[in-house]
C-alpha positions as CSV (number, residue, x, y, z in Angstrom):
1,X,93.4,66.9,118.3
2,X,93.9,65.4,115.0
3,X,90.2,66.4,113.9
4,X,91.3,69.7,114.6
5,X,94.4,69.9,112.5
6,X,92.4,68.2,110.0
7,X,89.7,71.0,110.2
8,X,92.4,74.0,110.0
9,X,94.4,72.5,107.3
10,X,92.1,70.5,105.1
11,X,89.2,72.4,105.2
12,X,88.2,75.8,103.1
13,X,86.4,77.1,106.7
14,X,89.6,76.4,108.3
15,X,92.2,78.1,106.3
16,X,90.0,80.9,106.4
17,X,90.2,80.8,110.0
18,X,93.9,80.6,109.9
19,X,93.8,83.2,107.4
20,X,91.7,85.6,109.7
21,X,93.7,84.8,112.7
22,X,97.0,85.5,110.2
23,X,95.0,89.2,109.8
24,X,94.0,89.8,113.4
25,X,97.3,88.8,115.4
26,X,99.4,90.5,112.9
27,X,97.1,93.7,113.2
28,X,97.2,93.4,117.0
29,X,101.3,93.1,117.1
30,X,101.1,96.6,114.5
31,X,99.3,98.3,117.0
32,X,101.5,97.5,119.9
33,X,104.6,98.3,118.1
34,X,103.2,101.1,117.1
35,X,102.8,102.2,120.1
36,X,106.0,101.5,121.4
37,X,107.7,103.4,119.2
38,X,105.2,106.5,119.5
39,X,106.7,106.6,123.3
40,X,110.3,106.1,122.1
41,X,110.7,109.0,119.2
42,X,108.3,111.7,120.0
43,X,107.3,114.2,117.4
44,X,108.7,117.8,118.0
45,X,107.5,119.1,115.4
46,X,108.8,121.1,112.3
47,X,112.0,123.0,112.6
48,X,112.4,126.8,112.1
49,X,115.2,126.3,109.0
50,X,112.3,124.5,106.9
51,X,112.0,127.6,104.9
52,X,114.2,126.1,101.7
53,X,111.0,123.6,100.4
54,X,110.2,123.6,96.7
55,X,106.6,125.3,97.6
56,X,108.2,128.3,99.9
């Protein structure tokens, strides 16, 4: 186990990894949130009284 920390944490090739891994769970967690809150505030759309923009 020690030859592992050793790897992660005193290597370049290891903080990469960590650095990766960083990327890809953080990605993964995005996604599922995401998700999540697709489900819980669903788009309707845009309202009728949207006629007072700057470009109408």
């Amino acid at each position: 186990m020690d030859a592992f920390f050793s790897f992660l944490f005193n290597t370049r090739e290891g903080v990469a990894v960590l650095f990766v891994a960083g990327i890809v769970i953080f990605g993964i967690a995005a996604f599922v949130l995401e998700k999540r809150t697709h489900k819980l505030y669903v788009d309707r759309g845009p309202a009728d009284d949207d006629d007072d923009g700057f470009w109408s």
